[in-house]
C-alpha positions in Angstrom: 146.7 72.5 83.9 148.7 75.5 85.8 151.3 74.8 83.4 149.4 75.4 80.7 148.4 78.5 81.4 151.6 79.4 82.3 152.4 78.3 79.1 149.5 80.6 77.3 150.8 83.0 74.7 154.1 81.4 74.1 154.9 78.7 71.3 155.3 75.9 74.1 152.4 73.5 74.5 151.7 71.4 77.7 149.5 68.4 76.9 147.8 66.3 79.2 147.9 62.5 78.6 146.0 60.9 80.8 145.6 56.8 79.8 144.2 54.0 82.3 145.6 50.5 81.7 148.3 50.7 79.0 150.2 47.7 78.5 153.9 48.8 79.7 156.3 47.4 82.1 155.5 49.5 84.7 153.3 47.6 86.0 155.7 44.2 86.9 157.7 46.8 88.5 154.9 47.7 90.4 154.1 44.6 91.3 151.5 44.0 89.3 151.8 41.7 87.2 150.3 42.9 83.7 148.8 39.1 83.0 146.6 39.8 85.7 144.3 42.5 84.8 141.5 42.0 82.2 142.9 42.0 78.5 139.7 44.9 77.5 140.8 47.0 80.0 144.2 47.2 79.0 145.3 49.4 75.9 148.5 49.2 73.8 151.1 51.7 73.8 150.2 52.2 70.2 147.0 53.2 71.1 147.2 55.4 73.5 150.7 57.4 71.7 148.6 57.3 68.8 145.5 59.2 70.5 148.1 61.6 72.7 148.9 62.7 68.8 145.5 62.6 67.8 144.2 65.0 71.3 147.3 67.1 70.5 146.0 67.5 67.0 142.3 68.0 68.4 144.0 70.9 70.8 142.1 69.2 73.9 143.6 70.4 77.1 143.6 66.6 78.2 143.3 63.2 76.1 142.0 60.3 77.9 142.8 57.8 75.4 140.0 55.5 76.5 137.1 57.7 77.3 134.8 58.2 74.6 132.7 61.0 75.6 135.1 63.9 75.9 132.2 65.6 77.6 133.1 63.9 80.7 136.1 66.0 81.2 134.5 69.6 80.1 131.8 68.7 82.6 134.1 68.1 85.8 136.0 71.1 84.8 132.9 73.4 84.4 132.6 71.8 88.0 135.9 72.0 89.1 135.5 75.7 87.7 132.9 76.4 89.8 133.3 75.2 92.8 136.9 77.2 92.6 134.8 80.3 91.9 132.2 79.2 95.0 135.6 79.4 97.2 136.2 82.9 97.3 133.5 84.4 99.7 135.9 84.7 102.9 133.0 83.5 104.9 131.7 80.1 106.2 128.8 78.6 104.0 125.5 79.8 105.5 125.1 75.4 106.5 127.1 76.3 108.9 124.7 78.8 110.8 128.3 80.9 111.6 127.4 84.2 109.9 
């Protein structure tokens, strides 16, 4: 995400792929062996290169391949957003009883 906006202005784009499962062969080398996790869990690399292209397309500043409401990520960065903004008091929280 700092990368990104680094990247503002410029003709570079930073995109943020962010997949669960995805059937590669990372995880034998992992140690996890790939026949062990639950088939629906588990998307193809088609799939998820296929909606990294599509989130690209969509200009989302991250594409979770598997989540289907994208309002899930605009929510916990609203949050994150926040509580980055509710960090720059220079004093302790008044919970504290410091003040």
């Amino acid at each position: 995400l700092g990368l990104q906006q680094e990247l503002k202005g410029t003709n570079v784009v930073a995109h943020l792929v962010l997949p669960a499962k995805t059937a590669t062969e990372i995880w034998g080398k992992s140690g996890v062996q790939l026949s062990s996790l639950d088939p629906a869990t588990v998307m193809s690399t088609e799939h998820c290169v296929d909606a990294a292209f599509a989130g690209l397309e969509l200009k989302e500043q991250a594409t979770f391949p598997s989540v289907e409401d994208y309002q899930l990520w605009l929510n916990l960065e609203d949050g994150r957003r926040a509580l980055y903004d509710a960090t720059q008091t220079g004093m302790p929280a008044s919970r504290y009883h410091l003040r």
